[in-house]
Biopython code that builds the backbone (N, CA, C, O; Angstrom):
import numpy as np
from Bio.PDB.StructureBuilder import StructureBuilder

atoms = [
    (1, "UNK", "N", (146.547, 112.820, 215.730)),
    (1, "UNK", "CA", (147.040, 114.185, 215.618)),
    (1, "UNK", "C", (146.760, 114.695, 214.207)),
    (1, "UNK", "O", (146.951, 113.942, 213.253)),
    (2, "UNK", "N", (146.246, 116.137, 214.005)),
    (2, "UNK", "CA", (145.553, 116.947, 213.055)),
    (2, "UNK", "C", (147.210, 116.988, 212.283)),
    (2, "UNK", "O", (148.307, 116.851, 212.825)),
    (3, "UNK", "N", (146.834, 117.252, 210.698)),
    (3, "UNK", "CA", (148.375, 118.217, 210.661)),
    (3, "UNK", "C", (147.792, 119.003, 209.479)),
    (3, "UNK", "O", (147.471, 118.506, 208.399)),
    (4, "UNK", "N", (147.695, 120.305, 209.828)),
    (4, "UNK", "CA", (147.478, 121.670, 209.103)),
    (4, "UNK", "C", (148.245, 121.755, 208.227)),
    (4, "UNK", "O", (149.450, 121.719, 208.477)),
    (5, "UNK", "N", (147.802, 121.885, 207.008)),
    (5, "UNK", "CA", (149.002, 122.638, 206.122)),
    (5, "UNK", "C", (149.094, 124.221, 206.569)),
    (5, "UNK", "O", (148.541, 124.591, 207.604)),
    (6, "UNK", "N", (149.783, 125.078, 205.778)),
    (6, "UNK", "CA", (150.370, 126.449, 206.588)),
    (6, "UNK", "C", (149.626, 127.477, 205.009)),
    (6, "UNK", "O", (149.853, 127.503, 203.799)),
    (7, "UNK", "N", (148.937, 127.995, 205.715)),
    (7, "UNK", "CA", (148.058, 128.681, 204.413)),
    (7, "UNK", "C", (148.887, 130.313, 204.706)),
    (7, "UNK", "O", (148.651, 131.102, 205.621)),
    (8, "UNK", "N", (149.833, 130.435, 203.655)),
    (8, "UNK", "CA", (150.645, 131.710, 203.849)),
    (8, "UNK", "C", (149.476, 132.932, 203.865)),
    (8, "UNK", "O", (149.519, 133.600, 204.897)),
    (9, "UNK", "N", (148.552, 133.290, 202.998)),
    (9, "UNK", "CA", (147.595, 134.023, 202.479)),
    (9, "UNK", "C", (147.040, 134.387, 203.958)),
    (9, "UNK", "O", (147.301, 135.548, 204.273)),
    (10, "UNK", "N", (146.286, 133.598, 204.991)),
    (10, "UNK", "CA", (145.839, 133.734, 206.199)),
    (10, "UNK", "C", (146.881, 134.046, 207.672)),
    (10, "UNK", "O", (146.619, 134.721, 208.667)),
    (11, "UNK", "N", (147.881, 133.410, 207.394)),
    (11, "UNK", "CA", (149.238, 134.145, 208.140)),
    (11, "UNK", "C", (149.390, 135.484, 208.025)),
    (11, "UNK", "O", (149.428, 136.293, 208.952)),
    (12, "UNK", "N", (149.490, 135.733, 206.684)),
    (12, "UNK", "CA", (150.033, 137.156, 206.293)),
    (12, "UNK", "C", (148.754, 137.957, 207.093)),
    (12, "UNK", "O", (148.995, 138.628, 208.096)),
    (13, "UNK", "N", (147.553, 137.839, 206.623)),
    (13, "UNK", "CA", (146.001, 138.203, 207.594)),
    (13, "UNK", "C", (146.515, 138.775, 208.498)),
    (13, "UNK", "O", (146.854, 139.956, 208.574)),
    (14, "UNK", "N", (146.631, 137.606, 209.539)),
    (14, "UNK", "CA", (146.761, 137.528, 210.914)),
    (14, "UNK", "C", (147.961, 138.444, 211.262)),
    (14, "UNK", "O", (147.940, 139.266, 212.179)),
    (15, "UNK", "N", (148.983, 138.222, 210.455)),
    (15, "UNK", "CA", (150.537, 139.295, 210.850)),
    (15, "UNK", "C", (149.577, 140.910, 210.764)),
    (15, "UNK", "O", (149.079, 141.541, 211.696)),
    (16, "UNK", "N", (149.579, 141.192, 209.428)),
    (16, "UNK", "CA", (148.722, 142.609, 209.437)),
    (16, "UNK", "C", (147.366, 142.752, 209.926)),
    (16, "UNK", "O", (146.834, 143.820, 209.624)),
    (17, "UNK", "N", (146.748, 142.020, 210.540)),
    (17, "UNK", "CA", (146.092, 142.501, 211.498)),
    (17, "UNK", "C", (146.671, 142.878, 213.027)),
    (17, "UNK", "O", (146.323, 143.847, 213.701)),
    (18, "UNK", "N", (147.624, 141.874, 213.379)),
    (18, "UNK", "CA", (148.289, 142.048, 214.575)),
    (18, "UNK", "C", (149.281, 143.202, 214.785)),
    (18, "UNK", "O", (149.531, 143.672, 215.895)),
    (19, "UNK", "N", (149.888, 143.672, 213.497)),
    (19, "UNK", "CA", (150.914, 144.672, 213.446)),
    (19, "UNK", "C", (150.043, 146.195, 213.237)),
    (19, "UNK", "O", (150.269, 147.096, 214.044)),
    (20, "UNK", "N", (149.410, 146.332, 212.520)),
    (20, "UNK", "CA", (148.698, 147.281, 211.888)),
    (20, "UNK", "C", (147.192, 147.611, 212.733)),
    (20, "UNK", "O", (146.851, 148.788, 212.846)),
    (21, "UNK", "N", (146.592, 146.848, 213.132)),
    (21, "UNK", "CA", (145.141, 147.090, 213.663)),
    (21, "UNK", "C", (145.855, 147.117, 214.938)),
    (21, "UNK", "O", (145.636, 148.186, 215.509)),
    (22, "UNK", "N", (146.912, 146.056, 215.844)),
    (22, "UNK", "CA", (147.435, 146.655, 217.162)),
    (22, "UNK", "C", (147.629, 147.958, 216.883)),
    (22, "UNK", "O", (146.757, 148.741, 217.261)),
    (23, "UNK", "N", (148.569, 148.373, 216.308)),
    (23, "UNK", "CA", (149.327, 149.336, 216.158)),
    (23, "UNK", "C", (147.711, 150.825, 216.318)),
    (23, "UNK", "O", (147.695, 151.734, 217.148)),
    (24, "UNK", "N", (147.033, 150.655, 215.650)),
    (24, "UNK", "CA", (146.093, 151.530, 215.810)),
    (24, "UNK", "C", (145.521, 151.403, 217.238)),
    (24, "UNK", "O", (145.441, 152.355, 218.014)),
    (25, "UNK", "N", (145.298, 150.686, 217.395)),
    (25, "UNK", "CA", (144.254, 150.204, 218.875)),
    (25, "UNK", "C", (145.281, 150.913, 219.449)),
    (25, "UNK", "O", (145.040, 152.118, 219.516)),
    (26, "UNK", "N", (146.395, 150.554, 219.905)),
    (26, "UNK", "CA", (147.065, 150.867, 221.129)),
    (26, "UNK", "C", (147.349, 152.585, 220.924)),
    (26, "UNK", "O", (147.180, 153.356, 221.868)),
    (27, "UNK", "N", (147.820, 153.076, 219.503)),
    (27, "UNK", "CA", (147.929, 154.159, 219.088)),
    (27, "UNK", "C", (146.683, 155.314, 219.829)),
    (27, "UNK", "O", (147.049, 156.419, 220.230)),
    (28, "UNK", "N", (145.527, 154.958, 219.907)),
    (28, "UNK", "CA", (144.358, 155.590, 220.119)),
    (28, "UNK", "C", (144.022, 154.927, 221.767)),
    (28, "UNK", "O", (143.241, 155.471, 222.548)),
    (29, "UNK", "N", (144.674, 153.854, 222.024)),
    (29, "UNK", "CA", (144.378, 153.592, 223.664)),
    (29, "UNK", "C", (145.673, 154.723, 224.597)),
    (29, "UNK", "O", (145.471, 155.079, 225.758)),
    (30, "UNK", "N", (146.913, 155.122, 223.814)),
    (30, "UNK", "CA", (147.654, 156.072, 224.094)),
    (30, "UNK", "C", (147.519, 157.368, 224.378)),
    (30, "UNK", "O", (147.746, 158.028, 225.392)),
    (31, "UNK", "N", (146.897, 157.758, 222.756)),
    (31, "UNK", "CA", (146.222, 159.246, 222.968)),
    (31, "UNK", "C", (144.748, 159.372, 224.307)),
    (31, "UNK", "O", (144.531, 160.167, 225.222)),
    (32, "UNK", "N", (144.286, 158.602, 223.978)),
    (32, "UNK", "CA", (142.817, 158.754, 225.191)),
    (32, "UNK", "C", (143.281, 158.660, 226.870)),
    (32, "UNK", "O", (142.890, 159.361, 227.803)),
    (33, "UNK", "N", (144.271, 157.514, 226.870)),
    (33, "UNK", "CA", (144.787, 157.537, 228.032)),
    (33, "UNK", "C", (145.593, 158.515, 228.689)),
    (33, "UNK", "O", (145.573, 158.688, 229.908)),
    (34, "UNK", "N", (146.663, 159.481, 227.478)),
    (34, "UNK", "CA", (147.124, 160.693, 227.862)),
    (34, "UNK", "C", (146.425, 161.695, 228.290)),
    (34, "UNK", "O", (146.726, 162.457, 229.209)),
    (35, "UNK", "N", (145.143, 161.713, 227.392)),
    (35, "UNK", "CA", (144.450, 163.318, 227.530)),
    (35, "UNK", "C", (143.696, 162.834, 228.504)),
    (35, "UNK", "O", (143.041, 163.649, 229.154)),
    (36, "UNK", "N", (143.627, 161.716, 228.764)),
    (36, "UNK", "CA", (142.456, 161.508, 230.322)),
    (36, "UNK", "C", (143.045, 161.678, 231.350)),
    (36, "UNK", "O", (142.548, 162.088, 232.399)),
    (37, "UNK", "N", (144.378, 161.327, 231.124)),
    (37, "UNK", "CA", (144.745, 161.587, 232.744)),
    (37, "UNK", "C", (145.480, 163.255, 232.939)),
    (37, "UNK", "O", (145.564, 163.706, 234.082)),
    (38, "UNK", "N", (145.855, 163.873, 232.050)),
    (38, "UNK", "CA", (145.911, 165.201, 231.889)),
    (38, "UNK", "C", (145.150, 165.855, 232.558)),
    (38, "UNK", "O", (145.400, 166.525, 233.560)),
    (39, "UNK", "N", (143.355, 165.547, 231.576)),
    (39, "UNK", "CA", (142.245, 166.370, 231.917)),
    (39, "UNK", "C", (141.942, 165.985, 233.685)),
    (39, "UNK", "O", (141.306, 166.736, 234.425)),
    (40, "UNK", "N", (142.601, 164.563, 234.146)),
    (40, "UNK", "CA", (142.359, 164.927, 235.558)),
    (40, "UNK", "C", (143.791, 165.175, 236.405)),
    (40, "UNK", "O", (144.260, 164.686, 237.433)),
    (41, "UNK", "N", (144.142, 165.961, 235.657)),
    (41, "UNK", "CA", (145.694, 166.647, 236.278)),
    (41, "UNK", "C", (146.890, 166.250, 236.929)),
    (41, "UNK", "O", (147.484, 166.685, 237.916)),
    (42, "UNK", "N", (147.137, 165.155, 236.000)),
    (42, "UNK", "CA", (148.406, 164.653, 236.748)),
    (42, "UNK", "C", (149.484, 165.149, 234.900)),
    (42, "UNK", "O", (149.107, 165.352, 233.746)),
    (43, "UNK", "N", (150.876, 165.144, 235.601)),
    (43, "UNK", "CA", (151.735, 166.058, 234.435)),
    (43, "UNK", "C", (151.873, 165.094, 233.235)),
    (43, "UNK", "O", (152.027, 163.875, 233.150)),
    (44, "UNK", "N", (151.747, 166.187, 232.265)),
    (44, "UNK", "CA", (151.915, 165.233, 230.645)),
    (44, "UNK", "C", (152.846, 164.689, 230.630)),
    (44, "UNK", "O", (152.650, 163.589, 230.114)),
    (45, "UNK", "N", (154.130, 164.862, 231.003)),
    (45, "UNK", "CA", (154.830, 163.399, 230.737)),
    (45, "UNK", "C", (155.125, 162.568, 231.878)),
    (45, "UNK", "O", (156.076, 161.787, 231.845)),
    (46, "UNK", "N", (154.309, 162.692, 232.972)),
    (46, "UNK", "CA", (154.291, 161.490, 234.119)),
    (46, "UNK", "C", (152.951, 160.324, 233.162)),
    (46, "UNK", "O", (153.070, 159.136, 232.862)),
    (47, "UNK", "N", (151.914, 161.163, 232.940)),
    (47, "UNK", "CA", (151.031, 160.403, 232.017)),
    (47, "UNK", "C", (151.541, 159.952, 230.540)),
    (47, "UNK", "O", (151.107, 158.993, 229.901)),
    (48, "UNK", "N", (152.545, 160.845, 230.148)),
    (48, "UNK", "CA", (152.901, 159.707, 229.160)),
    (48, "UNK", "C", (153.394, 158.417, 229.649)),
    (48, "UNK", "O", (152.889, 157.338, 229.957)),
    (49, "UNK", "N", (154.538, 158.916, 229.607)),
    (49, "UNK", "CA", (155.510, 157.813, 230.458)),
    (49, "UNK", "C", (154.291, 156.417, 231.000)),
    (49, "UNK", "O", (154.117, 155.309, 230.492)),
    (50, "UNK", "N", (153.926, 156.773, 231.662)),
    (50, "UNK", "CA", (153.076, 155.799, 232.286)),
    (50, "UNK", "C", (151.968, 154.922, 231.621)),
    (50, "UNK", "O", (151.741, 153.721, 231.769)),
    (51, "UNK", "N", (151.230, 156.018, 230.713)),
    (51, "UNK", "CA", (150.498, 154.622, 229.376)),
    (51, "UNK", "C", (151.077, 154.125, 228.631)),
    (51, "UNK", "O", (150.673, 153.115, 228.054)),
    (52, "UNK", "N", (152.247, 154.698, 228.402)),
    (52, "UNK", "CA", (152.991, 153.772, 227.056)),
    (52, "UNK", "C", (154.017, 153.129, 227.392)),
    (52, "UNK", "O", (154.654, 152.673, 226.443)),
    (53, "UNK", "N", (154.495, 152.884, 228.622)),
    (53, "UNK", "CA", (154.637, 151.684, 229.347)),
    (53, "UNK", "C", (153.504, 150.772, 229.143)),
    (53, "UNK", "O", (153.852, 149.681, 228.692)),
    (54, "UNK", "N", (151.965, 150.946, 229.396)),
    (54, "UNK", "CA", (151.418, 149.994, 229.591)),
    (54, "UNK", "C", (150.868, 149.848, 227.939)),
    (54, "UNK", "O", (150.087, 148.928, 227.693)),
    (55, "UNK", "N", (151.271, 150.718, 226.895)),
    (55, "UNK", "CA", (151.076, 150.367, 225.785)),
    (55, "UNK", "C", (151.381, 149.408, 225.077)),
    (55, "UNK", "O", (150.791, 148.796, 224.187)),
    (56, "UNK", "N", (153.189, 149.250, 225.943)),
    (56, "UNK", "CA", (153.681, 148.302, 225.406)),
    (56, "UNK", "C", (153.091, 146.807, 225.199)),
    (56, "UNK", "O", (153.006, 146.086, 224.205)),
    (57, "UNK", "N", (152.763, 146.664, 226.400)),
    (57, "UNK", "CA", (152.048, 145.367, 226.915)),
    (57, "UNK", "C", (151.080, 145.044, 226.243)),
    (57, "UNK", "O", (150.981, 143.968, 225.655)),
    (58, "UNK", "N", (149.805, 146.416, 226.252)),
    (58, "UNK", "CA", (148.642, 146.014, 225.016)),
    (58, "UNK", "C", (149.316, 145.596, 223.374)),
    (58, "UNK", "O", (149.090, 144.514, 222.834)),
    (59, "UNK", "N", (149.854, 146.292, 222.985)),
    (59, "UNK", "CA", (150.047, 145.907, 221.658)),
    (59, "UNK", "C", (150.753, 144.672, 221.938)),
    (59, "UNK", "O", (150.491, 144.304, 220.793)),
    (60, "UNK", "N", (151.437, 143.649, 222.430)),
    (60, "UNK", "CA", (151.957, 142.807, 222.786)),
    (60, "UNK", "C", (150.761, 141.489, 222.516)),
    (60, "UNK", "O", (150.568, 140.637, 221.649)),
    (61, "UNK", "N", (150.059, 141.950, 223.949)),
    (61, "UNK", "CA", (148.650, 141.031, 224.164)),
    (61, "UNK", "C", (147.888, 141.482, 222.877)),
    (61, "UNK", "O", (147.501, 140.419, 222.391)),
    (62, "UNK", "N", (147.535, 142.344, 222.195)),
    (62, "UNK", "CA", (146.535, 142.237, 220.908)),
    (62, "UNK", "C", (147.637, 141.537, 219.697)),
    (62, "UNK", "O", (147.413, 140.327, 219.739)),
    (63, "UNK", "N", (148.208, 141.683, 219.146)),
    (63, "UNK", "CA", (149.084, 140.687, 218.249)),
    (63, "UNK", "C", (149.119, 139.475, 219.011)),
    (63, "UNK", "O", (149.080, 138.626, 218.121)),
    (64, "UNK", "N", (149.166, 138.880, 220.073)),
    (64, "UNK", "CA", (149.297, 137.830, 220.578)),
    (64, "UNK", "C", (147.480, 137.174, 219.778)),
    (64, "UNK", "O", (147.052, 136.285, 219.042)),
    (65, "UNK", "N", (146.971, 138.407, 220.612)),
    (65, "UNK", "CA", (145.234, 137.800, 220.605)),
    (65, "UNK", "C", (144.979, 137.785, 219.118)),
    (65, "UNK", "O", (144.613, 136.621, 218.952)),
    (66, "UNK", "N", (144.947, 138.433, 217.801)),
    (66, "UNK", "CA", (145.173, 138.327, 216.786)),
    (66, "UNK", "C", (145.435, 136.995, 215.942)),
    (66, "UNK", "O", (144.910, 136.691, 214.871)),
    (67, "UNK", "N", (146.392, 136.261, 216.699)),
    (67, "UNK", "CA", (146.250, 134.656, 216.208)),
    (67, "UNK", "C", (145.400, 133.280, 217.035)),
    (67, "UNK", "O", (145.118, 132.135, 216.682)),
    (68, "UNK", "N", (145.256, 133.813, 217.875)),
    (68, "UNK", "CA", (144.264, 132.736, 218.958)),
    (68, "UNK", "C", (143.067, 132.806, 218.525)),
    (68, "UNK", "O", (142.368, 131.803, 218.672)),
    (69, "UNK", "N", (142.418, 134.157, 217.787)),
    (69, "UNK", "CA", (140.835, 134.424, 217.521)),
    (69, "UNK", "C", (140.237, 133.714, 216.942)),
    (69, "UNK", "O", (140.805, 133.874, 215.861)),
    (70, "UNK", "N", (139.286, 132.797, 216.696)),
    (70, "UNK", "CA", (138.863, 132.290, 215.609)),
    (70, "UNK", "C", (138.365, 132.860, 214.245)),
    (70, "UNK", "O", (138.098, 132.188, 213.249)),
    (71, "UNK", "N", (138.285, 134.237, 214.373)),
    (71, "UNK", "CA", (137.717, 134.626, 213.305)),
    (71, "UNK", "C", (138.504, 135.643, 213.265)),
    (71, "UNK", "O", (138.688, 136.214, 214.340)),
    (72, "UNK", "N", (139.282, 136.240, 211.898)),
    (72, "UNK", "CA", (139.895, 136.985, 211.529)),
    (72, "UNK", "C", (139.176, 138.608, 211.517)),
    (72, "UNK", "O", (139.625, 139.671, 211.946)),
    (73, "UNK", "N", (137.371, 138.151, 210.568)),
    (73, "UNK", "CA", (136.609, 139.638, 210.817)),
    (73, "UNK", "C", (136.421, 139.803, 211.914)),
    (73, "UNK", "O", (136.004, 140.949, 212.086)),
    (74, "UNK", "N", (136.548, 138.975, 213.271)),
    (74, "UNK", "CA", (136.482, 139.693, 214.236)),
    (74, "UNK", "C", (137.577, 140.255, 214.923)),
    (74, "UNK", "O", (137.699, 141.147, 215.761)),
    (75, "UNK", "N", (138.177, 139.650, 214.461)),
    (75, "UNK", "CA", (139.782, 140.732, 214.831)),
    (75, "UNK", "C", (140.152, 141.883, 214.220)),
    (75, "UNK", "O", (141.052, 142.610, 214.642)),
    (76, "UNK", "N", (139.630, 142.048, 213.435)),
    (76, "UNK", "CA", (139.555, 143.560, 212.402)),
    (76, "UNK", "C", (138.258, 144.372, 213.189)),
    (76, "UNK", "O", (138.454, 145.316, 213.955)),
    (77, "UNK", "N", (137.309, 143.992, 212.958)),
    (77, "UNK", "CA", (136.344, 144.641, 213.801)),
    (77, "UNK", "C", (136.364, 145.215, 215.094)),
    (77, "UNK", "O", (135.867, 146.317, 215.331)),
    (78, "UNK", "N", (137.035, 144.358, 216.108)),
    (78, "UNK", "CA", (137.568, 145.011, 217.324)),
    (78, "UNK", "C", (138.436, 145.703, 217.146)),
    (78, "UNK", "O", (138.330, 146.852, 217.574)),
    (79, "UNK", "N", (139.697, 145.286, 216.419)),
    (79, "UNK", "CA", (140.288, 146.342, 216.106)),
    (79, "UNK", "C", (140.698, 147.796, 215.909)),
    (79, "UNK", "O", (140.966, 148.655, 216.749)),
    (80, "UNK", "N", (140.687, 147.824, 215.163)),
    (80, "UNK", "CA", (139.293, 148.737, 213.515)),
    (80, "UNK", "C", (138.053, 149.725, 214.698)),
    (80, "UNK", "O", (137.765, 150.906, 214.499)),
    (81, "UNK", "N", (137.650, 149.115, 215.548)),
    (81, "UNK", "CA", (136.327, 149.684, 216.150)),
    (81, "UNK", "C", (136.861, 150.368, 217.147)),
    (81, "UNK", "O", (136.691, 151.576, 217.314)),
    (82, "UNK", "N", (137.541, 149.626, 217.867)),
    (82, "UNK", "CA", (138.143, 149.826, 219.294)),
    (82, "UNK", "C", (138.825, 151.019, 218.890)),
    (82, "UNK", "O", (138.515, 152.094, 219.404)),
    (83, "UNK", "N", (140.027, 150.910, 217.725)),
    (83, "UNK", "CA", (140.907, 152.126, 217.594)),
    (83, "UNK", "C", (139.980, 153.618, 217.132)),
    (83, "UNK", "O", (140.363, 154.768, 217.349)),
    (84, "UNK", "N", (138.644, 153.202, 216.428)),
    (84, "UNK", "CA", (138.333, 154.641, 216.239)),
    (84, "UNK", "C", (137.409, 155.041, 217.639)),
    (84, "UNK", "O", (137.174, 156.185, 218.027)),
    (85, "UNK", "N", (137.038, 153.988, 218.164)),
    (85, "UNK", "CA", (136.281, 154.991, 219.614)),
    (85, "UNK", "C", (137.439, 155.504, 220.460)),
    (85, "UNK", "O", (137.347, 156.327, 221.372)),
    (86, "UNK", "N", (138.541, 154.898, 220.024)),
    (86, "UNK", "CA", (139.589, 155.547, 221.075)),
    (86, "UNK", "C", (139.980, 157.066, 220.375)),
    (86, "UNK", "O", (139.802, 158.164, 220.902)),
    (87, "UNK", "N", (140.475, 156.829, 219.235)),
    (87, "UNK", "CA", (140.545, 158.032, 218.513)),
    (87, "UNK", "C", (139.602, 159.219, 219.210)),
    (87, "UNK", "O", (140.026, 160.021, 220.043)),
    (88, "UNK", "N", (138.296, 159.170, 218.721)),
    (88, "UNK", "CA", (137.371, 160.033, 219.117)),
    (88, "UNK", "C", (137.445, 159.888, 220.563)),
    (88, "UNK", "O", (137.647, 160.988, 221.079)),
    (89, "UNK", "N", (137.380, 159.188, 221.191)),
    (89, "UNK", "CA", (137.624, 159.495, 222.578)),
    (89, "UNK", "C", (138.800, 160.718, 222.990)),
    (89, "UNK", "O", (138.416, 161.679, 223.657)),
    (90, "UNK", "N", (139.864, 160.646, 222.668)),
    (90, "UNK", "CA", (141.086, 160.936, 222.655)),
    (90, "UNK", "C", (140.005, 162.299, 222.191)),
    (90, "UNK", "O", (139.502, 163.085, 222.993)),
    (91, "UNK", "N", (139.866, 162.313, 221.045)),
    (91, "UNK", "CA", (139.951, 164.220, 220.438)),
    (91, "UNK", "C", (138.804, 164.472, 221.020)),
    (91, "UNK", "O", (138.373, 165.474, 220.449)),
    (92, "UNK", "N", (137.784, 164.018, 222.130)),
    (92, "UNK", "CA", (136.618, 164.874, 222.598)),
    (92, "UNK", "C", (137.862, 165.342, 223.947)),
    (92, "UNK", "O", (138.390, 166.446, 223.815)),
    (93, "UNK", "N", (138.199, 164.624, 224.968)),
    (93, "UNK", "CA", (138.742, 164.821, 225.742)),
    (93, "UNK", "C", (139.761, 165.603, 225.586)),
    (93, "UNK", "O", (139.936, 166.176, 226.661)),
    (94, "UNK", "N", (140.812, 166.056, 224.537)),
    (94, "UNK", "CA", (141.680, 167.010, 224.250)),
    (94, "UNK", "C", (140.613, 168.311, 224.174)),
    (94, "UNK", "O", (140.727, 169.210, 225.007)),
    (95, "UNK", "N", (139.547, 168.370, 223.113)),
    (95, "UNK", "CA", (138.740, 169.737, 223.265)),
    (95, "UNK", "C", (138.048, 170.022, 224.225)),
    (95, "UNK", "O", (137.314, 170.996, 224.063)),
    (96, "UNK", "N", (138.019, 169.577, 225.069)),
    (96, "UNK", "CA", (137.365, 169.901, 226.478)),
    (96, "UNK", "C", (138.388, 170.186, 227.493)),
    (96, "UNK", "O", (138.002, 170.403, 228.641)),
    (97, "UNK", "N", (139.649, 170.214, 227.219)),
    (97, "UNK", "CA", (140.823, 170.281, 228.003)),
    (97, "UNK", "C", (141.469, 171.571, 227.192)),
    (97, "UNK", "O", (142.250, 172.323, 227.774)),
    (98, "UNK", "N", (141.116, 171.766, 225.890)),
    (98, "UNK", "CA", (141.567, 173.149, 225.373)),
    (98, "UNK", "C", (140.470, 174.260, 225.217)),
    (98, "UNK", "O", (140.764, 175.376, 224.789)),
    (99, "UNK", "N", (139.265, 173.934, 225.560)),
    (99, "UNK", "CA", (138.318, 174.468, 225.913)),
    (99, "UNK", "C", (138.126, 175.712, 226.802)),
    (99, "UNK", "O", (136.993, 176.119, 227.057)),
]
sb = StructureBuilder()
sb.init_structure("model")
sb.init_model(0)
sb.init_chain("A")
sb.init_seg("    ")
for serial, (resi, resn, name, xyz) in enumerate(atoms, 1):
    if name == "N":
        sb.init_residue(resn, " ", resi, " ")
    sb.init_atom(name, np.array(xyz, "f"), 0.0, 1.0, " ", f" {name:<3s}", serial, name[0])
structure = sb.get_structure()
């Protein structure tokens, strides 16, 4: 049996990536998921209600996934990536719905 010492410096990583890069990801999987199901007409707060229920869960599972990854830049990168295509996802689909 291995025994790791506990490298605080790479914990802390992994916490603010899991708290902070979730927190974005799901933040921008929220907005895109609202204005998508809007733009196909079901009511803004039946579509809220309903992704951020399932928001909960993502940010849950990405902080979970956050420490299983082997590689930390790739947990920032998906992250980090994922949250700005959602972003922009989110604000094309709002201007085409205020359009």
């Amino acid at each position: 049996m291995k025994h790791h010492t506990l490298r605080w410096p790479a914990i802390t990583a992994r916490v603010a990536a899991g708290v902070f890069g979730g927190y974005a990801f799901t933040w921008g999987f929220a907005a895109a998921g609202v204005a998508a199901l809007v733009g196909l007409g079901v009511e803004y707060h039946d579509a809220e209600t309903g992704v951020l229920m399932l928001a909960f869960l993502l940010f849950l599972g990405l902080f979970l996934w956050s420490f299983t990854a082997t590689s930390l830049l790739h947990v920032w990168t998906v992250l980090a990536g994922g949250a700005a295509l959602l972003f922009t996802a989110a604000w094309a689909i709002q201007r085409a719905i205020l359009a």
